[in-house]
N, C-alpha and C positions, 0 to 999 in steps of 0.2 A: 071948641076943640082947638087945640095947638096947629101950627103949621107943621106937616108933614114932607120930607123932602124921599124921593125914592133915587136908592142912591143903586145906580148902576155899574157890573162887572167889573171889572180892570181887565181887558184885554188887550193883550202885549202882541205888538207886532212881530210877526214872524223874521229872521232873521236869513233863517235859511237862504243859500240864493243858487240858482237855478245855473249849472253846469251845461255853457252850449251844447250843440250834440255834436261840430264838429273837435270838440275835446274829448268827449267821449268816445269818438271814434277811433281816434289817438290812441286813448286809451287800451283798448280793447286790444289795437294791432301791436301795441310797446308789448301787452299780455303773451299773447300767440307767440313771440318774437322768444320772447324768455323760456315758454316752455315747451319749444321749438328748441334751444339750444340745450336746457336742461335732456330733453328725450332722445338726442341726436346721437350723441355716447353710447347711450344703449342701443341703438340700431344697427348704431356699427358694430358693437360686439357681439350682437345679436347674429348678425350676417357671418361674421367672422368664425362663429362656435357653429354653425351651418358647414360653412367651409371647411374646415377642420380635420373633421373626420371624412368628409370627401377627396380631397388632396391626401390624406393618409390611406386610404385606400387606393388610390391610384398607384401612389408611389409602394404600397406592399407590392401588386400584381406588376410592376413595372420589375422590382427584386424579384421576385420570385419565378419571371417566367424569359430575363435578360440575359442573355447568354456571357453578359458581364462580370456577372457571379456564379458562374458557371469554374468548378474546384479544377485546378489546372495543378497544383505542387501539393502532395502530402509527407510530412516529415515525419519518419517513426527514429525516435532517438533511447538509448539505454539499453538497447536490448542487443546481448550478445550469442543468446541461446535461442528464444523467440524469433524465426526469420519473419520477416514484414510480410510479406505476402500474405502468412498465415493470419497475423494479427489483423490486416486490413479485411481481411474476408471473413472473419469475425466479426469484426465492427459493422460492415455491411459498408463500407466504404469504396469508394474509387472517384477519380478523374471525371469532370462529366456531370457531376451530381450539382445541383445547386448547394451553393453554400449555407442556404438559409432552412435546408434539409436537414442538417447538422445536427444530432441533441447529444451533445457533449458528456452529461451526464448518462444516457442512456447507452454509450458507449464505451465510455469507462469501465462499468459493469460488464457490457460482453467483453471488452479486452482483457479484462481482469477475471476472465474463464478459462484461460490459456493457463495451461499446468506450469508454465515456468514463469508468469507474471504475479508478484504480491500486490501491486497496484497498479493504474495509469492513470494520465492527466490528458485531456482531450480542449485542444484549446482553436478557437476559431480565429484567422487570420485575417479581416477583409482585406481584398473582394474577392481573392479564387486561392490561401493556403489555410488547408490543417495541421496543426502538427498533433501527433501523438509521442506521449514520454512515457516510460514503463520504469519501473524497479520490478528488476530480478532477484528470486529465492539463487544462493550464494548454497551447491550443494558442501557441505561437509561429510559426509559420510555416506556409505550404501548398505542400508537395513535389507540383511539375507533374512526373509521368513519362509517356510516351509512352503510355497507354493509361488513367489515370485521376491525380487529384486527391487529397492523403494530407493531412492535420493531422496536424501535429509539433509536440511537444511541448519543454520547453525543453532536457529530456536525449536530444533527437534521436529520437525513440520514435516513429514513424509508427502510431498510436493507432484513425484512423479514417479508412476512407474515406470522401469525400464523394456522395453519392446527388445521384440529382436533383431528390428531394423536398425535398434541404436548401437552408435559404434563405444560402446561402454570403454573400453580398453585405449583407443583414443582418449578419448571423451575425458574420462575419470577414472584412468590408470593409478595417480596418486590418492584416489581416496581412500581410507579404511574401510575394511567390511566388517558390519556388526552383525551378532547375531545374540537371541534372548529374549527378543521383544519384537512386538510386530506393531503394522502402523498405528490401531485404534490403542496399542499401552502407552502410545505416544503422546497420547490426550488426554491423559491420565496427570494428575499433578506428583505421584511418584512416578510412574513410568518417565516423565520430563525430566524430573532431577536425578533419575541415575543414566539418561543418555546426557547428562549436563556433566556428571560424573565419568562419565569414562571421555569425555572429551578432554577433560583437564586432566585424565591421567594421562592419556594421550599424548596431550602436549608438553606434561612433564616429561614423558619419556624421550620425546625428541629435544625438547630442550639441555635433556642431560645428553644427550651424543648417542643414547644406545639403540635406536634404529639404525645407526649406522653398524652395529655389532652384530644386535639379532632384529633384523628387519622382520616384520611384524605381518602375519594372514591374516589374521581375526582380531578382533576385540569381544570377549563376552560379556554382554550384561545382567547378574541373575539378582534378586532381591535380596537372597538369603546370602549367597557370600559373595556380592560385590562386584568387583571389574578384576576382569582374565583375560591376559595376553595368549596369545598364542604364536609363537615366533615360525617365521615360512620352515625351520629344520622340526619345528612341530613341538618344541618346550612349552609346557606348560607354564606360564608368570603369573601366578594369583595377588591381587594386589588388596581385596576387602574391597573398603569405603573411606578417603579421606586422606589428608596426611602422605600426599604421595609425592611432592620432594623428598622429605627423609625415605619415606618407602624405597623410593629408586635409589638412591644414595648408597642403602643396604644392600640391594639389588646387585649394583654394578660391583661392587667390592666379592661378591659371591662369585659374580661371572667372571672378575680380572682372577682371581684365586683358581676358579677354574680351569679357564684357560694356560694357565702356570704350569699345572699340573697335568695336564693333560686328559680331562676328564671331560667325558659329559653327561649333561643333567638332563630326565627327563622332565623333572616339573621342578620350580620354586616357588614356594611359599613366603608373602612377604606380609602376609595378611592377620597377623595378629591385633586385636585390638588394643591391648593393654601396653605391650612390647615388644618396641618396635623393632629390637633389637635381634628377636628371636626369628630365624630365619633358618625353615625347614627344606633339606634338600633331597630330593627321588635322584638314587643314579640310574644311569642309564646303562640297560648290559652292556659287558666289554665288548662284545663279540659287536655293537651298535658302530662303533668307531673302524670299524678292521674295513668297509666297504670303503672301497676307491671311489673318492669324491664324497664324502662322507660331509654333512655341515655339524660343525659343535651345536648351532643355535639353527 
């Protein structure tokens, strides 16, 4: 038999080498240290989002119960028909009240319930002023209907009625008095455009000078034939619909003729559609002019 050799493992010495433990310990504490500083930020925010809404709560009950903000000046500005008193006692308003009472918008709404306000602005002052602003309906006219008296507005908006406490004659001595239409034909989209129409005949008539001639009781409104004057001596002026510079133009040339001659008219027709030209005259009995103090118009 051959020589035999038995050939044993190869094992490599380990390398590895053994980390004192006071390194280790070091370690451990460099660790804690780091996330220690990493977790510190968030504690503090943490404490601080605690805080937060505590201090805000404080500070509400400190406003709201500080005789600091306690309403010492309210201003009501705009309003020349609306007296403040009435406005503020609508709003539920006064002196006294805390400021942070206040709901602006929920007031606006009740001041904006007042017959002679179209809107208001309620605004908060800190730490003790209100002011309140108003826009006033701007009366142009007084709608007579069969059972009471209306202020209309220039956008035809029947606003307020008139009481008997109101001193109308004061008040709104220069308005015209309409009559033909009542406040709900006023919501109407024709009922609107013929109180739109007899305003600007209206206003032609004064712009042409002849309110100063035959000063004017009435204005009628009717669908079927249009806008009719009716002058304080009680002339009828029918004008139609439209076209009433030239209308008046015709007008005034009838009444200077008139007047010339010494006549007067019970009614004029200036109301043709087609011609403008044609202009129908009612006289008025003789025996009408013979009364002392008599008016032509």
């Amino acid at each position: 038999m051959g020589n035999t050799r038995k050939i044993q493992p190869n094992r490599r010495k380990s390398n590895k080498r053994r980390v004192p433990v006071k390194q280790r310990v070091q370690s451990v504490g460099t660790g804690a240290k780091s996330l220690a500083s990493k977790a510190g930020p968030i504690v503090v925010l943490a404490v601080i989002g605690l805080a937060i809404p505590y201090f805000a709560l404080q500070a509400y009950y400190f406003a709201v119960g500080s005789d600091y903000f306690a309403i010492e000046t309210i201003r009501v500005t705009g309003n020349k028909q609306a007296e403040a008193p009435d406005l503020l006692e609508i709003a539920g308003l006064e002196t006294g009240l805390n400021v942070f009472d206040v709901d602006p918008e929920r007031m606006q709404i009740l001041v904006a319930t007042h017959p002679w306000v179209v809107n208001a602005q309620v605004e908060v002052e800190l730490p003790r002023t209100v002011i309140i602003k108003v826009d006033e309906h701007v009366p142009s006219a007084i709608l007579v209907d069969e059972e009471q008296m209306w202020l209309i507005d220039q956008n035809g908006v029947a606003f307020k009625a008139l009481e008997s406490t109101d001193n109308a004659d004061a008040l709104f001595g220069d308005l015209p008095f309409m009559t033909g239409q009542q406040p709900e034909d006023l919501k109407l989209e024709n009922g609107k455009a013929l109180y739109t129409d007899a305003l600007l005949a209206l206003e032609s008539y004064e712009t042409a000078g002849l309110h100063k001639v035959a000063p004017l009781s009435e204005v009628h409104m009717d669908r079927v034939l249009g806008i009719s004057f009716v002058t304080q001596g009680g002339v009828e002026i029918r004008l139609g619909r439209g076209v009433y510079d030239e209308r008046l133009r015709r007008l005034a040339a009838v009444m200077k003729s008139l007047e010339e001659d010494g006549m007067r008219a019970e009614y004029i027709l200036v109301d043709h559609e087609e011609y403008l030209d044609r202009v129908s005259v009612g006289m008025a009995p003789v025996n009408s002019m013979d009364a002392e103090g008599a008016d032509r118009w």
